[in-house]
MMTF fields as JSON, N, C-alpha, C and O atoms, coordinates in Angstrom:
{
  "mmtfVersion": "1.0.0",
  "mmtfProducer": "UNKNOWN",
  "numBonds": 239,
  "numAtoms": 240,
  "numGroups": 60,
  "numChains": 1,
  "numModels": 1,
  "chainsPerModel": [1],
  "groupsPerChain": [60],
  "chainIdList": ["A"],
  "bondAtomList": [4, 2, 8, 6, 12, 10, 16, 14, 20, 18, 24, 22, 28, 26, 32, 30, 36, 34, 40, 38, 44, 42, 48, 46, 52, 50, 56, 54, 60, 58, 64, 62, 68, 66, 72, 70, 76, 74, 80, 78, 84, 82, 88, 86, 92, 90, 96, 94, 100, 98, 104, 102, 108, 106, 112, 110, 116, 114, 120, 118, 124, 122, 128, 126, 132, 130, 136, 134, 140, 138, 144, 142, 148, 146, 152, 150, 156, 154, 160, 158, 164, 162, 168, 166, 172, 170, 176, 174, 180, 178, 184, 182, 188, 186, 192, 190, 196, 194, 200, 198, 204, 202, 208, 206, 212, 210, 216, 214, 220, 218, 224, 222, 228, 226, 232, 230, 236, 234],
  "bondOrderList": [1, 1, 1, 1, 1, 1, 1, 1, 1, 1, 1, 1, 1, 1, 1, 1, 1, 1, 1, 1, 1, 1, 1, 1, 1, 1, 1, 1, 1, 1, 1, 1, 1, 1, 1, 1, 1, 1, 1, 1, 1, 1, 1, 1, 1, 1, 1, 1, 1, 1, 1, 1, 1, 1, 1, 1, 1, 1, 1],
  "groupList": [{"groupName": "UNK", "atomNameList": ["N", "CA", "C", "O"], "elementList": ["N", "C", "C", "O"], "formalChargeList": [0, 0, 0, 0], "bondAtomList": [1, 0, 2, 1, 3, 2], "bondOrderList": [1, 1, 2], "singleLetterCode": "X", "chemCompType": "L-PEPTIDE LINKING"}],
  "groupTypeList": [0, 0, 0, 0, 0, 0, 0, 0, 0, 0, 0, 0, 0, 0, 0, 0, 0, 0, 0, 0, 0, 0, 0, 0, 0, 0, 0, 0, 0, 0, 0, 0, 0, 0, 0, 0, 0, 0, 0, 0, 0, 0, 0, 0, 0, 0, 0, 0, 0, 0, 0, 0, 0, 0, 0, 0, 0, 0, 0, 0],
  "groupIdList": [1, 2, 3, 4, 5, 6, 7, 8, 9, 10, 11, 12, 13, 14, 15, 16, 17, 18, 19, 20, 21, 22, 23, 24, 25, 26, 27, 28, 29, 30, 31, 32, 33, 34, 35, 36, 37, 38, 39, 40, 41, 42, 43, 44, 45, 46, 47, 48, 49, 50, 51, 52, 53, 54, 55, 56, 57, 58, 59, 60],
  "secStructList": [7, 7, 6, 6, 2, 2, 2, 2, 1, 1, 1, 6, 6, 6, 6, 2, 2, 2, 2, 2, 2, 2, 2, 2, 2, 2, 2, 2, 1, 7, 7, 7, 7, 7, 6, 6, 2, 2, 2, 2, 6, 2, 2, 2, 2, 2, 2, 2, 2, 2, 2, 2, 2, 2, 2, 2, 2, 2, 2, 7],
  "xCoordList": [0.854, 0.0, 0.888, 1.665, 1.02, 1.202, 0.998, -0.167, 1.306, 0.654, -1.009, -1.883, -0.843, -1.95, -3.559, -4.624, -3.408, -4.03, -4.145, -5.253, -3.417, -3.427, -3.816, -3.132, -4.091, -4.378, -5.941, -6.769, -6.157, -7.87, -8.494, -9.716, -7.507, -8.393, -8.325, -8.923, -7.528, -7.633, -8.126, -7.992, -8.691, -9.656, -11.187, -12.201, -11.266, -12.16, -12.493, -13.265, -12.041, -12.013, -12.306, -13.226, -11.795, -11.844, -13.647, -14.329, -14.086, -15.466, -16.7, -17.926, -15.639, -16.843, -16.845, -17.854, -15.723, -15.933, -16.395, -16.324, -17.095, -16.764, -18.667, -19.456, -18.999, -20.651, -20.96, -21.905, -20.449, -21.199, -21.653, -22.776, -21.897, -22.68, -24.447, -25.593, -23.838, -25.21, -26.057, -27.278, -25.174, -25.969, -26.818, -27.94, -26.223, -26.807, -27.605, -28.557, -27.825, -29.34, -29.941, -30.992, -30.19, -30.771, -31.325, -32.522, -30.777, -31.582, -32.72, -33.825, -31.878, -33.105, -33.859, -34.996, -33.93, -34.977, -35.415, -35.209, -35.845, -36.568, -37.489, -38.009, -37.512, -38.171, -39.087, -38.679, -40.405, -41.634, -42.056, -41.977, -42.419, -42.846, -44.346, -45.213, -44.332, -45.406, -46.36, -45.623, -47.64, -48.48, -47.33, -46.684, -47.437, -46.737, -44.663, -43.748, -44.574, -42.882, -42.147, -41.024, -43.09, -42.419, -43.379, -43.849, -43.745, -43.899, -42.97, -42.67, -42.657, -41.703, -40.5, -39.991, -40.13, -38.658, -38.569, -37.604, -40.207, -39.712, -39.909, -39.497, -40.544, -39.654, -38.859, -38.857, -38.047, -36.706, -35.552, -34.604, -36.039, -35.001, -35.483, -34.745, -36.85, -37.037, -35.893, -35.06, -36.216, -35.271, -34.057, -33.745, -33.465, -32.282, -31.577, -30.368, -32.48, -32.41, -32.371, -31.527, -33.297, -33.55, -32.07, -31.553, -31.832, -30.252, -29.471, -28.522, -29.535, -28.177, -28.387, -27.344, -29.342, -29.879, -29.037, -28.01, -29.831, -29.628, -27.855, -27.305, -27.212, -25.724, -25.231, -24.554, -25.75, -25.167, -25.723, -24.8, -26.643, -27.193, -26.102, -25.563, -26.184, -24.541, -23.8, -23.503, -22.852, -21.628, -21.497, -20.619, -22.28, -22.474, -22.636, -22.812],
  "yCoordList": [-1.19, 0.0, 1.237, 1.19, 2.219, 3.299, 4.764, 5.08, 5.299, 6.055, 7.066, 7.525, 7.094, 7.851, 6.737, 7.243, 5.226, 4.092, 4.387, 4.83, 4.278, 4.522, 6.456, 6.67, 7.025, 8.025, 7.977, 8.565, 7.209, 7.088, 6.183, 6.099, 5.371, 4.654, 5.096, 4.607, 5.961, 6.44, 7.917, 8.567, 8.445, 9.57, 8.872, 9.556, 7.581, 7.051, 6.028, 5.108, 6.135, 5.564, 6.982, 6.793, 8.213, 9.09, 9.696, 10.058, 9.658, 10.288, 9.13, 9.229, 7.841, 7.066, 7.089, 6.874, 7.346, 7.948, 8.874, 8.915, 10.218, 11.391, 10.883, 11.26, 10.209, 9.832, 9.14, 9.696, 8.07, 7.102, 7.874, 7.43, 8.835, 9.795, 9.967, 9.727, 10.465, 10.904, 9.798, 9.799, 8.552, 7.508, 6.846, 6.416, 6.768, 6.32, 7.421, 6.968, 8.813, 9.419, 9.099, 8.763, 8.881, 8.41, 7.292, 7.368, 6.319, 5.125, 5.153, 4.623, 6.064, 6.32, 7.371, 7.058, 8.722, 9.209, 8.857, 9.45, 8.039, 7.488, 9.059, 9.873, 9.167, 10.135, 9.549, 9.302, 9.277, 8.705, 9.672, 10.899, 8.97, 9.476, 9.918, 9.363, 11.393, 11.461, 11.752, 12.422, 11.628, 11.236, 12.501, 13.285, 12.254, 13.326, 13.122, 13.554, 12.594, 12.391, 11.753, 12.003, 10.617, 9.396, 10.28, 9.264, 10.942, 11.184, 12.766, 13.175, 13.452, 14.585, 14.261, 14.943, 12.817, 12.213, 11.477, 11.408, 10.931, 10.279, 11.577, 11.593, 12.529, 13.634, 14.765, 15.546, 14.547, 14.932, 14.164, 14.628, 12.851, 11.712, 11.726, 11.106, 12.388, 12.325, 13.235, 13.09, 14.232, 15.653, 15.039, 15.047, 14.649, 14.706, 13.58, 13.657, 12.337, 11.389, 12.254, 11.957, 13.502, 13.883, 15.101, 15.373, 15.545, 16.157, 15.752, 16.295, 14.252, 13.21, 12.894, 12.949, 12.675, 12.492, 13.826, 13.753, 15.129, 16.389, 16.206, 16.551, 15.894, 16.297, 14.846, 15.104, 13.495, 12.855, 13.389, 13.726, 13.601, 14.742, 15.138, 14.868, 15.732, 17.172, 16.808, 17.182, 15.59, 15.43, 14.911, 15.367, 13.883, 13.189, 13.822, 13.053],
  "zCoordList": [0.0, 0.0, 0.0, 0.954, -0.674, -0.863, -0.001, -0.244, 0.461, 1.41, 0.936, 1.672, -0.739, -0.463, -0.25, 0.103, -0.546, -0.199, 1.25, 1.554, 2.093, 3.681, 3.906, 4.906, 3.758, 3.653, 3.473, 4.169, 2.467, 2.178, 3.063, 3.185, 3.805, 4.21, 6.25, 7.209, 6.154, 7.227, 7.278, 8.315, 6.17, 6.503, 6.066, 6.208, 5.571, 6.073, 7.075, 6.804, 8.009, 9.368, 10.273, 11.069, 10.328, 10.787, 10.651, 11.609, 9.209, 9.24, 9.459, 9.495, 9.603, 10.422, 12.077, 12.749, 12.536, 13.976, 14.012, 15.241, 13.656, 13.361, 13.261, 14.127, 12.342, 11.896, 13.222, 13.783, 13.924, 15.035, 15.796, 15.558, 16.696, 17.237, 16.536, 16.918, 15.448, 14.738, 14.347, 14.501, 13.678, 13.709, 14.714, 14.448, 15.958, 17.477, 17.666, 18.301, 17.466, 17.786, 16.693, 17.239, 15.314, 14.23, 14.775, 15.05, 14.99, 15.544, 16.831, 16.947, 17.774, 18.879, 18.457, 18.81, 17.763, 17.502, 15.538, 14.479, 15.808, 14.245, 13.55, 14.313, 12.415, 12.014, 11.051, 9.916, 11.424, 10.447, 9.176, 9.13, 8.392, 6.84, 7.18, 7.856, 6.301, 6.47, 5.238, 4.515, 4.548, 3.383, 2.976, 3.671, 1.404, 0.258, 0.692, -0.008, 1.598, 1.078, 0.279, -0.159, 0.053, -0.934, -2.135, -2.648, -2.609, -3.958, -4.318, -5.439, -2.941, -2.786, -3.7, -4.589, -3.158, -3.223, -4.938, -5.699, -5.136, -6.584, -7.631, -8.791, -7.041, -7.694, -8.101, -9.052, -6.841, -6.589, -7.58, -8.215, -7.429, -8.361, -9.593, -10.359, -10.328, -11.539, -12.132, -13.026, -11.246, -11.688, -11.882, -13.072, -11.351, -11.277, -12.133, -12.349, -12.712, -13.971, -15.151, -15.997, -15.423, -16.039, -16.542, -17.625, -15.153, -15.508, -15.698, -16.265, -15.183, -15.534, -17.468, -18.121, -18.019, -19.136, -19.826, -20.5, -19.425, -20.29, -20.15, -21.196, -19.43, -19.004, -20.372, -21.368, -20.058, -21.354, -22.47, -23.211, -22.892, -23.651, -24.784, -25.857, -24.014, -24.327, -24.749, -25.884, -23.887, -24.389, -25.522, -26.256, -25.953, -27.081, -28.719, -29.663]
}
């Protein structure tokens, strides 16, 4: 391994200590869905298929 291999894999070890906090209140305070989010979200992701599309689009 190379140092910048050890480098990546120790600034990702760092932002998973750095996340375990937030994850352990995520789990104890759950945040429920409420009517209109799951159709918020499929189109949030339309959009954004749709920019991924326009962006190959382009290059081509």
């Amino acid at each position: 391994m190379d140092w910048l291999q050890i480098l990546a894999v120790a600034a990702g070890v760092l932002m998973l200590v750095a996340l375990w906090p937030r994850l352990k209140h995520w789990r104890e305070n759950k945040v429920e869905a409420e009517p209109g989010d799951w159709s918020n979200a499929i189109f949030i992701l339309g959009l954004v298929m749709l920019f991924v599309l326009l962006l190959v689009m382009s290059v081509q």
